[in-house]
N, C-alpha and C positions, 0 to 999 in steps of 0.2 A: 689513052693511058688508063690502067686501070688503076684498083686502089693502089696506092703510096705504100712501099713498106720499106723499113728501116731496122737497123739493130742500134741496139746500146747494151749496154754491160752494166748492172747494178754492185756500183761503187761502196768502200763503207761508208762513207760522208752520205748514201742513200738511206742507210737503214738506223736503228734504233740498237741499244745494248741486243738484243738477239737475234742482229742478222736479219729483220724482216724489213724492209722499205717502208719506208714514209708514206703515208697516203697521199697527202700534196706531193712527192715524189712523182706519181702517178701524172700528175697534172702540167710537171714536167718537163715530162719524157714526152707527154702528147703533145704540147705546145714546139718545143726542138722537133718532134717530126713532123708537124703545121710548115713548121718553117722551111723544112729539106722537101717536104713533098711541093711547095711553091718553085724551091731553088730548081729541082728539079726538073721543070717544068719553063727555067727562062724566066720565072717573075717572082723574082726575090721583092722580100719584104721593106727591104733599103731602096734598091731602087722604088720601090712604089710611094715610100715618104720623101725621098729628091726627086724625083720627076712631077708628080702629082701633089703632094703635101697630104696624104691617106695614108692612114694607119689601118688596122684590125685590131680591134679589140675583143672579149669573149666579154660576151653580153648574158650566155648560161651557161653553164655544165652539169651536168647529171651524167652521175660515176654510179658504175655498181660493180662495187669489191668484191669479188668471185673468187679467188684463191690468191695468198701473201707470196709474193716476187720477193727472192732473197738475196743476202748478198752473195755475188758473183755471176749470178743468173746473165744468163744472157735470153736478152728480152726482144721479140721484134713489137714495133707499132705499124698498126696497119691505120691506116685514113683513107677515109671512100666521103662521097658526098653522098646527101638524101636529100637534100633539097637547095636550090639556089635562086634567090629575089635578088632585085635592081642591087639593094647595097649589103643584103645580107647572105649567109652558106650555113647551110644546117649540114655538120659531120658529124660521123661516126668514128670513133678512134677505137680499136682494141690496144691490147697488151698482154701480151701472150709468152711463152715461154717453153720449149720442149714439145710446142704443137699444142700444148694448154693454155687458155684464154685466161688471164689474171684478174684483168679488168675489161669493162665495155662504157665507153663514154661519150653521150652525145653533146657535141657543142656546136655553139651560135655564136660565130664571129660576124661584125660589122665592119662594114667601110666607113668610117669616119673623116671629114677634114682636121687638119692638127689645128688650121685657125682657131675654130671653134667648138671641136668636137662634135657638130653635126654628121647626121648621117649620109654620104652619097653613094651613087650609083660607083660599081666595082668596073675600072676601065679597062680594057683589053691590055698587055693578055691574059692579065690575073683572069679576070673572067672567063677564059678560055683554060688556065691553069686548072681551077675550080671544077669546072664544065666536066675538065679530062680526069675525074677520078670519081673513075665507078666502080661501086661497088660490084664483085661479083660472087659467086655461090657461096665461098668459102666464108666471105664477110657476112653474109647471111647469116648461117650457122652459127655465128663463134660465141655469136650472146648466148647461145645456149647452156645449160648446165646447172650444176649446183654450186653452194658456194660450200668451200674449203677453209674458212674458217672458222 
């Protein structure tokens, strides 16, 4: 499967008095399509804390605000992997809009147990979910640009 991609529609409850989105909005939009790009995929985020007792939690993000997503925009998130350890997924998430890249954000989600919040190994099929989303050209690219603020 390749990268994950998803729409949403940027609501006013998204944005600020002028129509522009929230920066935490950003963060999101990317999280809701974490979670569709798993669903996707057969390995939702519920079952993986009733079956196994694992969560994911984001352990970084590093966002770079490239142009203001406004209200009404319709926005796709795209999520590719770059890199996958025993319990941990380094993504890519953009957020784009009209073919225009808004944002670009890498994050580091962890497998956790809920016992203890330790970190474990990510059991199949998530790991297999994860595996299946690759990046291709277009995700390459889309960090590119300047920024529109």
């Amino acid at each position: 499967m390749p990268a994950h991609r998803i729409g949403f529609r940027v609501y006013y409850e998204d944005t600020d008095a002028g129509g522009v989105m929230y920066h935490a909005q950003y963060l999101a939009f990317a999280e809701r399509a974490r979670s569709e790009a798993l669903r996707s995929a057969g390995a939702t985020a519920a079952s993986l804390a009733a079956r196994h007792g694992i969560v994911f939690v984001v352990r970084r993000v590093e966002a770079d605000y490239l142009r203001p997503l406004r209200l009404d925009d319709d926005v796709t998130v795209s999520t590719a992997l770059l890199k996958r350890g025993g319990s941990s997924a380094r993504l890519r998430q953009t957020l784009s809009a009209g073919g225009v890249v808004a944002a670009a954000l890498e994050v580091v989600v962890v497998a956790v147990r809920l016992a203890d919040m330790r970190p474990v190994r990510v059991p199949e099929p998530w790991a297999g979910a994860l595996d299946g989303l690759t990046p291709d050209d277009a995700d390459d690219a889309e960090g590119a640009g300047t920024s529109g603020f």
